[in-house]
N, C-alpha and C positions, 0 to 999 in steps of 0.2 A: 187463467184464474182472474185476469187482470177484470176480464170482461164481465163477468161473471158477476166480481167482487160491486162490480159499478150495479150491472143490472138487479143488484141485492139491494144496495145503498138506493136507487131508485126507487125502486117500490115501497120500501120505510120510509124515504121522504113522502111518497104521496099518502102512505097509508101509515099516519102517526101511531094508532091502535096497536100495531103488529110489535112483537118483541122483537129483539134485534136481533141476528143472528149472521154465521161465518158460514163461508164453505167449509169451514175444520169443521165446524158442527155438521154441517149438513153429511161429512163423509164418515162422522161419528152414528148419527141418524141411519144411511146405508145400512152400514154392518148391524148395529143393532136388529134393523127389521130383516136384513138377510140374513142372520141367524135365529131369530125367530122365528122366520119364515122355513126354517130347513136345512139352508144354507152350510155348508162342512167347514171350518177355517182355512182348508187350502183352497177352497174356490174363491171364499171372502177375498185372500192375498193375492189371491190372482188378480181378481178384477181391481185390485188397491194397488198393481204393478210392486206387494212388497215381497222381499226378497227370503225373510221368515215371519214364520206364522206366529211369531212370539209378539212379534212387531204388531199384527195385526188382532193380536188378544188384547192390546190395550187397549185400543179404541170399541171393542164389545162390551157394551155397558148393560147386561143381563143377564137375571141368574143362570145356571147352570140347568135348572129345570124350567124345561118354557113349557107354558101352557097356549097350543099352536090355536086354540078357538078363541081366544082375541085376536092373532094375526086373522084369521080368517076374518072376523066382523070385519074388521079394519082393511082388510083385501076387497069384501063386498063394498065398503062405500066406494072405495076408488073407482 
């Protein structure tokens, strides 16, 4: 994380523009778009190494009902 956390901090310094942001964010991000994307909660907690899936419903910051043709526009840019 340490590495990570630096090569984060790097490119905010070069690029003052950009909001700042964490790895917490970034593995809150993950689950977000992999559950919108389809994604079950126990595969979420798999790939999150967590232990319950209760653990892993807090960091899903989405409603209940996803509407999957935004992930998809959003899947097309990438």
């Amino acid at each position: 994380m340490d590495y990570l956390n630096y090569r984060i901090n790097s490119v905010e310094y070069r690029n003052s523009h950009l909001v700042h942001t964490t790895t917490h964010k970034l593995r809150y991000t993950f689950n977000s778009l992999a559950y919108e994307g389809g994604a079950i909660m126990e595969q979420i907690s798999k790939a999150l190494t967590h232990f319950d899936t209760k653990t892993t419903e807090v960091y899903v910051i989405t409603p209940n009902i996803v509407d999957l043709s935004t992930y998809e526009k959003f899947e097309q840019r990438l």
